[in-house]
Backbone and ligand atoms as CSV (ligand in chain L), in Angstrom:
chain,resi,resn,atom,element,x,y,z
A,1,UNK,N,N,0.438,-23.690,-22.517
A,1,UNK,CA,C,-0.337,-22.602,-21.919
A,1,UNK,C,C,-1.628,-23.115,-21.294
A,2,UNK,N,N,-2.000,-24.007,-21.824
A,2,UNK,CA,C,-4.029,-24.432,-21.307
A,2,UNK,C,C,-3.479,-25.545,-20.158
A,3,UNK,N,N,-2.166,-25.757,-19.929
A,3,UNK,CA,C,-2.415,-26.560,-18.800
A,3,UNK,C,C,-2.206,-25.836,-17.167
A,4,UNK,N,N,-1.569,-24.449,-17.406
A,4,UNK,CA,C,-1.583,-23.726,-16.327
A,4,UNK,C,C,-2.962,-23.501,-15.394
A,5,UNK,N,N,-4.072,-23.056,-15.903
A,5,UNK,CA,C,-5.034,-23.068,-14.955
A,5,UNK,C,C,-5.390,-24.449,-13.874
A,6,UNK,N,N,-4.867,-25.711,-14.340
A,6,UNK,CA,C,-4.912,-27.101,-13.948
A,6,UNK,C,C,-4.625,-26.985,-12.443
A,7,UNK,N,N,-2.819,-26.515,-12.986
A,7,UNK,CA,C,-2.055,-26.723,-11.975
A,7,UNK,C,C,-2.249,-25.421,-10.795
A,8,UNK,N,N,-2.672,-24.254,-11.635
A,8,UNK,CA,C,-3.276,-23.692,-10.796
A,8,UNK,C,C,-4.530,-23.962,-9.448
A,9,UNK,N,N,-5.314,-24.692,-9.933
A,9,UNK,CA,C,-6.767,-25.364,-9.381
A,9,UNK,C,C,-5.673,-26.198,-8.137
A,10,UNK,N,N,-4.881,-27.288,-8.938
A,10,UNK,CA,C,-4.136,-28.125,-7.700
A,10,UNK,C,C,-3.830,-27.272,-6.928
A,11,UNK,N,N,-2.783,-26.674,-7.175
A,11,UNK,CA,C,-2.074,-25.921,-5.845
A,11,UNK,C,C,-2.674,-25.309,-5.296
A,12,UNK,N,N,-4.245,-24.436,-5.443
A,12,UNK,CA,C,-5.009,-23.951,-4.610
A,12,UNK,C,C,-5.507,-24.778,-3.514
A,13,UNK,N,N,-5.839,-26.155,-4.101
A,13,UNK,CA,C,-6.306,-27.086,-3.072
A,13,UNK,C,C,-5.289,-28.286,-2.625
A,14,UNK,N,N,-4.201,-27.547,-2.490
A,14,UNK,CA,C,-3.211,-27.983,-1.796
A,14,UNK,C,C,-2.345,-29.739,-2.395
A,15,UNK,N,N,-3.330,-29.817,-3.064
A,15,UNK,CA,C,-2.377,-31.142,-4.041
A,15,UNK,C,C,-0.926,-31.478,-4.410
A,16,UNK,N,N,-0.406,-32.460,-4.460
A,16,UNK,CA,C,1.109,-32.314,-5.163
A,16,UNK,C,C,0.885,-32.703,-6.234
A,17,UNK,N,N,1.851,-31.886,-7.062
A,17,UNK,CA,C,1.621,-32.464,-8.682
A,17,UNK,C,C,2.784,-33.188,-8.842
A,18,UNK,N,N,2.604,-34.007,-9.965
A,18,UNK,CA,C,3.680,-34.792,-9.740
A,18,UNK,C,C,4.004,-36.551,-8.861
A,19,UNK,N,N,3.125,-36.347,-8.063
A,19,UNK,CA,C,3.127,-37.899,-7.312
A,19,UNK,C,C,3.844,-37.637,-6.188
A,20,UNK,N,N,3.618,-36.389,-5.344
A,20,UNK,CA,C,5.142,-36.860,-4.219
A,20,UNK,C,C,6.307,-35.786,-4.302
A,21,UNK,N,N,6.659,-35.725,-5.703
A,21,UNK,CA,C,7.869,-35.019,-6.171
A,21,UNK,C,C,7.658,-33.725,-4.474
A,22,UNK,N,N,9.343,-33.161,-4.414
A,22,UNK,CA,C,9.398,-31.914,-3.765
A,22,UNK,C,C,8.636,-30.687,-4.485
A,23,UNK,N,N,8.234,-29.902,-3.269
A,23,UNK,CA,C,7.309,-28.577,-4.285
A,23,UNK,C,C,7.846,-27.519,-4.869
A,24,UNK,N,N,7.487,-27.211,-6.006
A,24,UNK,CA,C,8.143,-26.315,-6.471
A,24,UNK,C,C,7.925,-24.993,-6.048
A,25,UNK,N,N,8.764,-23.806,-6.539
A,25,UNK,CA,C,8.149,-22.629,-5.990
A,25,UNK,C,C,7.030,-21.903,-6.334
A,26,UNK,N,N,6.291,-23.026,-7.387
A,26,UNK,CA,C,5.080,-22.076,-8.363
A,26,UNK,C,C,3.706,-21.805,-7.399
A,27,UNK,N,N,3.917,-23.124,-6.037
A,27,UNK,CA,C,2.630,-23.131,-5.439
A,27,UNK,C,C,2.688,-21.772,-4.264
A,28,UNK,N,N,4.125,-21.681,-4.295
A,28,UNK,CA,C,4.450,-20.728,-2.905
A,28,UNK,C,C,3.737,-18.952,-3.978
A,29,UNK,N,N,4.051,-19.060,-5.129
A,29,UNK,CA,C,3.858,-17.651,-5.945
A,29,UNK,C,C,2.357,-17.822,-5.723
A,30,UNK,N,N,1.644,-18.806,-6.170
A,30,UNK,CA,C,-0.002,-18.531,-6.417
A,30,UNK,C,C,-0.418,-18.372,-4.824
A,31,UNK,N,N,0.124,-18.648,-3.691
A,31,UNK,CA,C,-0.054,-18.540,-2.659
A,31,UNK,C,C,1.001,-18.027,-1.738
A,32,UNK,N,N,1.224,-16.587,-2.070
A,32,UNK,CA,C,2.286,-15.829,-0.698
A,32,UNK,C,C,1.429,-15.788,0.696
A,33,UNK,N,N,2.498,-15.536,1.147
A,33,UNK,CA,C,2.052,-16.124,2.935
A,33,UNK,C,C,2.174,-14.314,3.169
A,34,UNK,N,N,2.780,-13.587,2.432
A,34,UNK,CA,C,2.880,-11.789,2.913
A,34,UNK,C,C,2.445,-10.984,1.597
A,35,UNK,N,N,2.044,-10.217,1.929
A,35,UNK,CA,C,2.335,-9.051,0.971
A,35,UNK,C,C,3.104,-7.635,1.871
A,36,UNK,N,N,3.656,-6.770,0.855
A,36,UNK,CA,C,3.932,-5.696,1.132
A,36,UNK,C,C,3.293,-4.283,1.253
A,37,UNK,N,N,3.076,-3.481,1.974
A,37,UNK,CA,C,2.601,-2.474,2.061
A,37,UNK,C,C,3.045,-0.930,0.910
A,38,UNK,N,N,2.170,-0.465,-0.102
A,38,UNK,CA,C,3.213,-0.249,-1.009
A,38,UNK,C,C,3.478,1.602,-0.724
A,39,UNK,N,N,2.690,1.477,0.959
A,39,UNK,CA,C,2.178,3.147,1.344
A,39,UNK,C,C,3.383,3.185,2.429
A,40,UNK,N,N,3.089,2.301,3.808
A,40,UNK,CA,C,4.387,2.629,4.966
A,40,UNK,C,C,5.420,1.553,4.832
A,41,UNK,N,N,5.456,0.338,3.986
A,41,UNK,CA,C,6.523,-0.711,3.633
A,41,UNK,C,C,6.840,-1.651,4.971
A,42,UNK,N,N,5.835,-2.114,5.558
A,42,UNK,CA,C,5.307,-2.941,5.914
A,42,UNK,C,C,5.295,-4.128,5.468
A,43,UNK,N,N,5.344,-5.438,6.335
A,43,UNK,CA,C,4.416,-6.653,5.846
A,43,UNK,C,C,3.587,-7.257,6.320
A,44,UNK,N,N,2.352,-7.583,5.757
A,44,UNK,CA,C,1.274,-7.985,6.168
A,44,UNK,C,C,0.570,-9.555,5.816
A,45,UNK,N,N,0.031,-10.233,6.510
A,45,UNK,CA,C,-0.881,-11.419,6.002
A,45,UNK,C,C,-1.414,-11.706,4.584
A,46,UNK,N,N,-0.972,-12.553,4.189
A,46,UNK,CA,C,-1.867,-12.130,2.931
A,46,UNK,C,C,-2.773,-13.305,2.917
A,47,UNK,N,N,-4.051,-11.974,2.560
A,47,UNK,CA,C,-5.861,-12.726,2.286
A,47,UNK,C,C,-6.257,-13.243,1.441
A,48,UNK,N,N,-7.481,-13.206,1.070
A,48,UNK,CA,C,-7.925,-13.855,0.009
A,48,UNK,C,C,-7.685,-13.252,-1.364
A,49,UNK,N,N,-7.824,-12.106,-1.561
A,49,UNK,CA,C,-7.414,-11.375,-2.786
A,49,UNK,C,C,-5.835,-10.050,-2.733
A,50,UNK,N,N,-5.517,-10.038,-3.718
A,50,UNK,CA,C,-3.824,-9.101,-3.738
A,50,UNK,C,C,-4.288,-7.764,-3.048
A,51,UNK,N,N,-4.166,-7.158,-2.048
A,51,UNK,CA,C,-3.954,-5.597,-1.843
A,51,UNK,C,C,-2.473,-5.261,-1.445
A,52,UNK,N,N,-2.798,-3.737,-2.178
A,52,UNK,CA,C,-1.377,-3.103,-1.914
A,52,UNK,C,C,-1.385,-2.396,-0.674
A,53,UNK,N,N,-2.260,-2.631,0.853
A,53,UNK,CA,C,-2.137,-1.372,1.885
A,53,UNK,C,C,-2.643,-2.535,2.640
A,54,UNK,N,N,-1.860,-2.005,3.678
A,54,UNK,CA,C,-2.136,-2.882,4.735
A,54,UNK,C,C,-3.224,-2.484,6.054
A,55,UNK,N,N,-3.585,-1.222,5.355
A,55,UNK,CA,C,-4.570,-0.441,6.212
A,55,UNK,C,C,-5.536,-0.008,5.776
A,56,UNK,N,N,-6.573,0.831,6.215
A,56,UNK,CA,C,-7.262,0.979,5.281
A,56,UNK,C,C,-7.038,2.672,5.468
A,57,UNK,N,N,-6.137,3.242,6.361
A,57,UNK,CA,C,-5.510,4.287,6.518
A,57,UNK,C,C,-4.417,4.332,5.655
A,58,UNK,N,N,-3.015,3.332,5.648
A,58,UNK,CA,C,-2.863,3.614,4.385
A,58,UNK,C,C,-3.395,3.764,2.941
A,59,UNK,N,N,-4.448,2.793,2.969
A,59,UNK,CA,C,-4.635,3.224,1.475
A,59,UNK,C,C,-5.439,4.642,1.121
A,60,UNK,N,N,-5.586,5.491,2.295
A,60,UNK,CA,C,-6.184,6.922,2.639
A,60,UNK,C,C,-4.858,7.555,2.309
A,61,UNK,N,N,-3.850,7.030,2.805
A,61,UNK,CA,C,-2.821,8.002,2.515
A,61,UNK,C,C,-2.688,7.951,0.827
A,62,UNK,N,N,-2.035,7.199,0.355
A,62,UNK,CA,C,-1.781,7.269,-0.634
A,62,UNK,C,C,-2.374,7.731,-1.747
A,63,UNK,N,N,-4.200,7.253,-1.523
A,63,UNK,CA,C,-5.180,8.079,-2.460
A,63,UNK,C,C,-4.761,10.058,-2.031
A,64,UNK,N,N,-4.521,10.232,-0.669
A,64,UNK,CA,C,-4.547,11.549,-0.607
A,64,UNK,C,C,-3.303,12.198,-1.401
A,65,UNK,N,N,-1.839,11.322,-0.824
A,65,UNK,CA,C,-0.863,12.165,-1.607
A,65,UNK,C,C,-0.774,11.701,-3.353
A,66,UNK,N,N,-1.582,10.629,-3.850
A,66,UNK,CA,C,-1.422,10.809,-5.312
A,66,UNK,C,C,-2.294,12.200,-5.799
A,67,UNK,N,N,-3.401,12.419,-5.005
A,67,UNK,CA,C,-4.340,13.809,-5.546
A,67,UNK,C,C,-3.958,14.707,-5.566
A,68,UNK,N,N,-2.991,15.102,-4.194
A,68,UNK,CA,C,-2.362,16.398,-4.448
A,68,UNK,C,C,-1.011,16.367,-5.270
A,69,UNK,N,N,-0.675,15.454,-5.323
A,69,UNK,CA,C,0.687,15.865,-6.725
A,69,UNK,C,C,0.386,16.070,-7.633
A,70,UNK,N,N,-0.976,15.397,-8.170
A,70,UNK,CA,C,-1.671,15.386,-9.499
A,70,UNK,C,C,-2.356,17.339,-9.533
A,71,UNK,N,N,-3.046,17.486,-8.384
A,71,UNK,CA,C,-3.536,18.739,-8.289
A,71,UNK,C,C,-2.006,19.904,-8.516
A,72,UNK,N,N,-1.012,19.595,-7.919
A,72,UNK,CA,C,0.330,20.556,-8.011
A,72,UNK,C,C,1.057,20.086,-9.323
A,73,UNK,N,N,1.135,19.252,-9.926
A,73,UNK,CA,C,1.308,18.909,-11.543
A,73,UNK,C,C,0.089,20.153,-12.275
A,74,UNK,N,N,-1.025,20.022,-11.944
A,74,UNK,CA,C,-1.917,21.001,-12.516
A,74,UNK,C,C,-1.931,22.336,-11.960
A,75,UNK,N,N,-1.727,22.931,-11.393
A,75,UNK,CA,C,-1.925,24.122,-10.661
A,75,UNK,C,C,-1.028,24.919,-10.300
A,76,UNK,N,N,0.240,24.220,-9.687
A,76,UNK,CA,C,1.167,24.399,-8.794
A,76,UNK,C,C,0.656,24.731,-7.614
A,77,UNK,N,N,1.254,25.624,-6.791
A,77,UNK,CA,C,0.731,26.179,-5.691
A,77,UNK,C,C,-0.643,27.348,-5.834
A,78,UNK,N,N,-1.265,27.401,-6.898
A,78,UNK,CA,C,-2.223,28.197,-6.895
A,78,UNK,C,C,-3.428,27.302,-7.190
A,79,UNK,N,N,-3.790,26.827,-5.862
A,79,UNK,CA,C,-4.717,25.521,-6.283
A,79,UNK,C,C,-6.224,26.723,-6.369
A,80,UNK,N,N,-6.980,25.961,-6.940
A,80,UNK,CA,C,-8.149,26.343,-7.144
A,80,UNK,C,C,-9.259,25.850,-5.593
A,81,UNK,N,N,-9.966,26.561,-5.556
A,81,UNK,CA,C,-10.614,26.956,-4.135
A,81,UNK,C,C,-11.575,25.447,-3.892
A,82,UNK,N,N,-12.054,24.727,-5.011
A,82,UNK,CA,C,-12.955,23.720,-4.968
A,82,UNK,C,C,-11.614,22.569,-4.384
A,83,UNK,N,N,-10.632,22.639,-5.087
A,83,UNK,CA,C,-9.569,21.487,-4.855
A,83,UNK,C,C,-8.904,22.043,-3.819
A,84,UNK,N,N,-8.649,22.661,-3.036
A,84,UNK,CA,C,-7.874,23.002,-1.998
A,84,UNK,C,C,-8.741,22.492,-1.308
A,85,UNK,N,N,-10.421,23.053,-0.613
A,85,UNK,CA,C,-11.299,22.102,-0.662
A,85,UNK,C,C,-11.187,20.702,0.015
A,86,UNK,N,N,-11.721,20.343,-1.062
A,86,UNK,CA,C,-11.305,18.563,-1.465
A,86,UNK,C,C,-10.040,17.952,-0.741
A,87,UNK,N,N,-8.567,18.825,-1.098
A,87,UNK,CA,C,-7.597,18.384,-0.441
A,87,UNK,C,C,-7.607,18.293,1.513
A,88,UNK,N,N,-8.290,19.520,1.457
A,88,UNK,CA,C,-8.061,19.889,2.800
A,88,UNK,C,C,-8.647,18.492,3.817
A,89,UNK,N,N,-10.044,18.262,2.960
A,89,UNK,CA,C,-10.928,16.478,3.396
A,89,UNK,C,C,-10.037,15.481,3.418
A,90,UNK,N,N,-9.500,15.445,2.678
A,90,UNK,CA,C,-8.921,14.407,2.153
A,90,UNK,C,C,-7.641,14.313,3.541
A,91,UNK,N,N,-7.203,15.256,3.621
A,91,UNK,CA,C,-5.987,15.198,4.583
A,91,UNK,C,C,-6.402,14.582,5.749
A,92,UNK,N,N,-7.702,15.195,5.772
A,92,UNK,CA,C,-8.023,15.079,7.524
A,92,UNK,C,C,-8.678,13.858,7.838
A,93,UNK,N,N,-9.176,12.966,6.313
A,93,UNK,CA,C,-9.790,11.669,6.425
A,93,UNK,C,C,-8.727,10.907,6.576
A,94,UNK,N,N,-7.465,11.232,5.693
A,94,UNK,CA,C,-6.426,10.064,6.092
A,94,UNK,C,C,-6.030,9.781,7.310
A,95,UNK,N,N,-5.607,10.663,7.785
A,95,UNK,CA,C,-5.007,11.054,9.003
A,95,UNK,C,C,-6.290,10.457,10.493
A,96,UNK,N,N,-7.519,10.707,10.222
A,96,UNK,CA,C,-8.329,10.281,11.189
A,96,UNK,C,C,-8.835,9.222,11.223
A,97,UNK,N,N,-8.216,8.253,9.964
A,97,UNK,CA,C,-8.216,7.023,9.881
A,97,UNK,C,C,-7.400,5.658,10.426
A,98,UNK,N,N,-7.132,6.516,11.513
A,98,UNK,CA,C,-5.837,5.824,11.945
A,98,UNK,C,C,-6.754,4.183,12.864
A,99,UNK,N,N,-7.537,4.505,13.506
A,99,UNK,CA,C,-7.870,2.894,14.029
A,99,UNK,C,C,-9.098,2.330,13.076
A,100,UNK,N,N,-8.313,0.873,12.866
A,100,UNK,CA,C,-9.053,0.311,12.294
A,100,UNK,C,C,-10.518,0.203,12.050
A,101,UNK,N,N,-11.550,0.424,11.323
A,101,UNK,CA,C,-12.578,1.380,10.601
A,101,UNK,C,C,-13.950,-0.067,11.234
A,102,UNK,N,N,-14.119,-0.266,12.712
A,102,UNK,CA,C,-14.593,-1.362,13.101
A,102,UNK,C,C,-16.244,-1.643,12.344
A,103,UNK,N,N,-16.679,-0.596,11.766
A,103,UNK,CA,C,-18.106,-0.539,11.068
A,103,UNK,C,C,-18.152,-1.061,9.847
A,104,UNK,N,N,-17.051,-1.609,8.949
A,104,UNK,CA,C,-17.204,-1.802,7.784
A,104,UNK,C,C,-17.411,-3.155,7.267
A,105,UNK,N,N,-17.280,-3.969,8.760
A,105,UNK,CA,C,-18.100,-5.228,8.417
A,105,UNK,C,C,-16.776,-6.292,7.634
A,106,UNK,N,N,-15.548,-5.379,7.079
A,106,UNK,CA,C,-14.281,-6.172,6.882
A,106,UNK,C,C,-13.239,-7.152,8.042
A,107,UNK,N,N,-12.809,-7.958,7.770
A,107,UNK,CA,C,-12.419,-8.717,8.701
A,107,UNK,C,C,-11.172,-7.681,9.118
A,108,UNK,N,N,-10.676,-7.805,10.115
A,108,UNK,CA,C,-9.255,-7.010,10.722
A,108,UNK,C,C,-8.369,-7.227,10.062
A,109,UNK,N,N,-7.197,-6.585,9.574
A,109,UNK,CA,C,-6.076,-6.991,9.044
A,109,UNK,C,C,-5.121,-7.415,10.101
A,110,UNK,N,N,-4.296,-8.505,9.759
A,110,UNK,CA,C,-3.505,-9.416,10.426
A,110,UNK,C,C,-2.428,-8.540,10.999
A,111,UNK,N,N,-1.001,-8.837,12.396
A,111,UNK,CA,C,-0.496,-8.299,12.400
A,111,UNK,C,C,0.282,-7.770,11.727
A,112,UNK,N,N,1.061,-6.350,11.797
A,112,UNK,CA,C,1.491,-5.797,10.043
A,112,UNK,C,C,2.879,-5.299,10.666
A,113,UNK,N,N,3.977,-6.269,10.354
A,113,UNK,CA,C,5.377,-5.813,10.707
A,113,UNK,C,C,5.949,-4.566,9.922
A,114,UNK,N,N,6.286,-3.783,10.560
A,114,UNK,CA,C,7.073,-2.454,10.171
A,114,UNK,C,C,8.511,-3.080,9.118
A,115,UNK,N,N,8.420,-2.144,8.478
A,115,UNK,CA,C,9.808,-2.365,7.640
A,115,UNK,C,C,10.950,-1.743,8.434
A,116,UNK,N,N,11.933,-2.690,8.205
A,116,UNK,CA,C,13.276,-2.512,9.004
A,116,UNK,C,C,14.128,-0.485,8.725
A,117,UNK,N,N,13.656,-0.374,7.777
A,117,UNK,CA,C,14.446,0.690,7.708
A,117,UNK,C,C,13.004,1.531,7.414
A,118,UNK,N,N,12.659,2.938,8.002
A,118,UNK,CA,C,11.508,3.541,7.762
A,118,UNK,C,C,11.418,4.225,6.091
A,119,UNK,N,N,10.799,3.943,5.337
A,119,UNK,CA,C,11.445,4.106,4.112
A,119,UNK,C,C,11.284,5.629,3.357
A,120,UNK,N,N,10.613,6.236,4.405
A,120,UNK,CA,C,11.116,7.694,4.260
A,120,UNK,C,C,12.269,8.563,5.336
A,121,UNK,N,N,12.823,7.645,5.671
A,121,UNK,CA,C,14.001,8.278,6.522
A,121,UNK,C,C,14.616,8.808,6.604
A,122,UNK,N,N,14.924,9.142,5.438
A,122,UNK,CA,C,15.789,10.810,4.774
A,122,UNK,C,C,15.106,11.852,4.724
A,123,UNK,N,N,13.824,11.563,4.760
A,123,UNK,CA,C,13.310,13.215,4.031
A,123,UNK,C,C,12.326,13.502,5.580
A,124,UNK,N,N,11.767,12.748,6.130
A,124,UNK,CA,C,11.402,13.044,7.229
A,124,UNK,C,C,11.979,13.768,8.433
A,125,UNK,N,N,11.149,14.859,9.025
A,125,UNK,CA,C,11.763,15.735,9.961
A,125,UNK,C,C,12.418,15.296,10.826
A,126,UNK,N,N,13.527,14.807,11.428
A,126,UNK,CA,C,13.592,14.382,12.595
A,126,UNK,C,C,14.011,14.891,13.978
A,127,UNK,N,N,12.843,16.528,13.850
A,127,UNK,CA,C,12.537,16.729,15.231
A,127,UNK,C,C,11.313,16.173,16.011
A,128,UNK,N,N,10.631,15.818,14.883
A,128,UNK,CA,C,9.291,15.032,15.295
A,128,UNK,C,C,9.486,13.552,16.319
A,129,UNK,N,N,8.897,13.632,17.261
A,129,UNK,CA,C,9.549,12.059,18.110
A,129,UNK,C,C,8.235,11.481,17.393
A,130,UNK,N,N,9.117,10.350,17.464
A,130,UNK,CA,C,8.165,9.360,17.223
A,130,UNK,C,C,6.690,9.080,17.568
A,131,UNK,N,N,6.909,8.801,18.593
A,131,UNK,CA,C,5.569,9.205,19.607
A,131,UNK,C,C,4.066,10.365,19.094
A,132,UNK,N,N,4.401,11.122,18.250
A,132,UNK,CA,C,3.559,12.106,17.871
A,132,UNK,C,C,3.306,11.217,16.443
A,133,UNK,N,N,2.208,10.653,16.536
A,133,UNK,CA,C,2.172,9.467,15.267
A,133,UNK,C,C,1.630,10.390,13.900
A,134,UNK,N,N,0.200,11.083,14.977
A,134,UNK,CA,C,-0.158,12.424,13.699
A,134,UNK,C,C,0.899,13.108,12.709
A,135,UNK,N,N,1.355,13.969,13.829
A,135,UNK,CA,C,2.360,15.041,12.946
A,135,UNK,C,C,3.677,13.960,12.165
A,136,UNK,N,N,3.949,12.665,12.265
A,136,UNK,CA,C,4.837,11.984,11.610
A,136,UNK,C,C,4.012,11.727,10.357
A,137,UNK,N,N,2.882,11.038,10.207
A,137,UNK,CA,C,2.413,10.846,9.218
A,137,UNK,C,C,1.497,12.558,8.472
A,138,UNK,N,N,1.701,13.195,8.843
A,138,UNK,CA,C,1.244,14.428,8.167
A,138,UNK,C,C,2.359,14.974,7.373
A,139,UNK,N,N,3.792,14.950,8.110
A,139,UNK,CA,C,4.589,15.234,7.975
A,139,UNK,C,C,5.511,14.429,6.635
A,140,UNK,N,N,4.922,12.831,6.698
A,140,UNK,CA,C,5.112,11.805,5.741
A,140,UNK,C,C,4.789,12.326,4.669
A,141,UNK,N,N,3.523,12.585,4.081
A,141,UNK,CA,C,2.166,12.498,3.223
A,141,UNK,C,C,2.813,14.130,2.474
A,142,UNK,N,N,3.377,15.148,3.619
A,142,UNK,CA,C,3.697,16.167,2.786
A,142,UNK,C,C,4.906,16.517,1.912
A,143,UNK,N,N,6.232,15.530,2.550
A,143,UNK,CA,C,6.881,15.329,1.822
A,143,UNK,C,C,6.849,14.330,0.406
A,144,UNK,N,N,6.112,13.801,0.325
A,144,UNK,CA,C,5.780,12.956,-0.696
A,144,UNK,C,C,5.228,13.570,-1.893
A,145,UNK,N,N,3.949,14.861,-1.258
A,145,UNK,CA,C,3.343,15.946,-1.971
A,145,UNK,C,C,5.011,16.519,-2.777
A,146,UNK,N,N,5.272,16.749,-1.910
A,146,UNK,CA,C,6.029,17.778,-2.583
A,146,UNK,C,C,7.331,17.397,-3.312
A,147,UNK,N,N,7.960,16.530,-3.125
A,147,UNK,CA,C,9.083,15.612,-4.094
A,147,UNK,C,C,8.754,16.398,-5.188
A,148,UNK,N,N,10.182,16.321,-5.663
A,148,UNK,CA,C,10.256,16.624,-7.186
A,148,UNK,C,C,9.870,14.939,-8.102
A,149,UNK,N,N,10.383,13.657,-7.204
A,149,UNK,CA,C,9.815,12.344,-8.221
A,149,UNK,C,C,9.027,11.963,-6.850
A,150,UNK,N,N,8.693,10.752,-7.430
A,150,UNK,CA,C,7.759,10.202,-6.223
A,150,UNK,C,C,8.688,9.101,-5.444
A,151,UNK,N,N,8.100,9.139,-3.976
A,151,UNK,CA,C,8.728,8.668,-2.977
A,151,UNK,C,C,8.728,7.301,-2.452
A,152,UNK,N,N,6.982,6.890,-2.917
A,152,UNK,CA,C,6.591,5.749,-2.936
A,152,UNK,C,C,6.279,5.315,-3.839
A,153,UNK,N,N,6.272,3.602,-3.834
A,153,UNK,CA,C,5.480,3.115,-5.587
A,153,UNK,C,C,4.369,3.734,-6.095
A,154,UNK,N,N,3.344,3.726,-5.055
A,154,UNK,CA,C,1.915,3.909,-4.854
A,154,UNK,C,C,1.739,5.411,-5.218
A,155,UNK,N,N,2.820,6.566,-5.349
A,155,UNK,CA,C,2.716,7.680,-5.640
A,155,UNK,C,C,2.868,8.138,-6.859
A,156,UNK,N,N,2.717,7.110,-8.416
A,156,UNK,CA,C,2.917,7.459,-9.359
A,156,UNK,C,C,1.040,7.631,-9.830
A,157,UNK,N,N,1.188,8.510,-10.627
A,157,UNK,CA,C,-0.757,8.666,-11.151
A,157,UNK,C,C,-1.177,7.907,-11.717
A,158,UNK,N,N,-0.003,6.799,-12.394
A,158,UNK,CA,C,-0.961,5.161,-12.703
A,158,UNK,C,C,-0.669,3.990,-12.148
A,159,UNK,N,N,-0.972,4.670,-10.708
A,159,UNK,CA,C,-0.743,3.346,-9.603
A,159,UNK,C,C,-1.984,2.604,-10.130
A,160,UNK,N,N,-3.555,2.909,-10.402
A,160,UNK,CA,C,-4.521,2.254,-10.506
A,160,UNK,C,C,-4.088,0.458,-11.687
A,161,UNK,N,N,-3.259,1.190,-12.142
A,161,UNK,CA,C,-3.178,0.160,-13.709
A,161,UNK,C,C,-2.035,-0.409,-13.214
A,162,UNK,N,N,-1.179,-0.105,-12.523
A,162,UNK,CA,C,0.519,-1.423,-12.270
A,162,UNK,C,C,0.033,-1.650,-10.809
A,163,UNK,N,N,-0.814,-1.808,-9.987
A,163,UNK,CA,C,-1.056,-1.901,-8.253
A,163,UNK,C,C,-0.680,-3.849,-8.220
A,164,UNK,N,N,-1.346,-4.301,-9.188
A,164,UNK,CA,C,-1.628,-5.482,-9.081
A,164,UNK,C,C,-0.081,-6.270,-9.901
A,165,UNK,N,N,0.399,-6.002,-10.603
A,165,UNK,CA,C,1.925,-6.467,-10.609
A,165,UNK,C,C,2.907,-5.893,-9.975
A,166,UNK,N,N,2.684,-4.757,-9.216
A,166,UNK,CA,C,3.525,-4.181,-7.999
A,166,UNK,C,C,3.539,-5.655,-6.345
A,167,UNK,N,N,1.850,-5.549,-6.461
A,167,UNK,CA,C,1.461,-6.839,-5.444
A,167,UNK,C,C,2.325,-8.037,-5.493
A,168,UNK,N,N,2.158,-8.168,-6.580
A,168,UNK,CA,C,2.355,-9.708,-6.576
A,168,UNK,C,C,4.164,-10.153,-6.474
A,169,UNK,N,N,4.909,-8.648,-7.460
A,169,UNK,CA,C,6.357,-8.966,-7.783
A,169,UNK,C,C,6.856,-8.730,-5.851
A,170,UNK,N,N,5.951,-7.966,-5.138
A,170,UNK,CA,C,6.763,-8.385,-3.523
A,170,UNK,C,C,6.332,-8.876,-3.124
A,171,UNK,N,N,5.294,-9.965,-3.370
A,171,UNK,CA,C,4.456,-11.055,-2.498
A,171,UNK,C,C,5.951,-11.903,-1.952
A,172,UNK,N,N,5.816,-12.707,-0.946
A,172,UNK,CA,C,6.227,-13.402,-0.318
A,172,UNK,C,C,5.853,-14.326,0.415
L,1,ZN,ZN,ZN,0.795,0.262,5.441
């Protein structure tokens, strides 16, 4: 066990352990070249530290639709006037978060390949064209609300506590 951080340190700074030997796959795990998006299923660059969103709009989405399932787990449809509220912000921050947030002094996120199959493709309207990016992702965010289970990883209420072994088990 106490010699893992070692080999950890090497493979950060690019060393071979071993003398030469071929590399194993332990240096490719401490260092994925992608992560996954765990909001539109995406892949993205991966930075210096694990995130699960490849946006900073997704990760708007997902904070929005974990609140309102949590609020309709509590309420149902008779939300209370402060949280309807709240939700109503919340919708309209995700959603108007769509270009990258150039004030925050964060570096840009790298290009972010779409996942081959849209991974709400069943439940999504498909009179909506594509082209209408709003009403697709409004349209996303509400089916997710409303599932009887959740649709995405990121949509369970203890995404906060598994985000970071969700990261890492689709790093690539
Ligand atoms: Zn994303």
């Amino acid at each position: 066990m106490s010699t893992l951080p070692a080999v950890a340190e090497l493979a950060v700074e690019g060393a071979t352990v071993g003398g030469g030997g071929a590399p194993s796959a332990v240096p490719s795990l401490l260092r994925p070249e992608t992560y996954e998006c765990a909001n539109c299923g995406g892949r993205f660059e991966a930075r210096n530290r694990p995130t699960p969103y490849c946006t900073k709009q997704c990760g708007a989405e997902a904070k929005t639709v974990r609140y309102a399932r949590k609020a309709r787990a509590e309420h149902g449809t008779d939300l209370p006037e402060t949280v309807r509220t709240a939700l109503h912000r919340q919708f309209v921050h995700a959603l108007t978060e769509c270009a990258w947030d150039k004030w925050s002094g964060e570096p840009e996120p790298g290009p972010v390949v779409p996942p081959e199959v849209e991974p709400l493709a069943e439940h999504l309207d498909a009179q909506i064209p594509d082209s209408d990016v709003f009403a697709r992702r409004a349209n996303g965010m509400k089916v997710r609300v409303l599932a009887d289970s959740e649709l995405r990883p990121c949509d369970v209420q203890e995404w906060d506590s598994v985000w970071r072994d969700w990261v890492n088990a689709h790093a690539r």
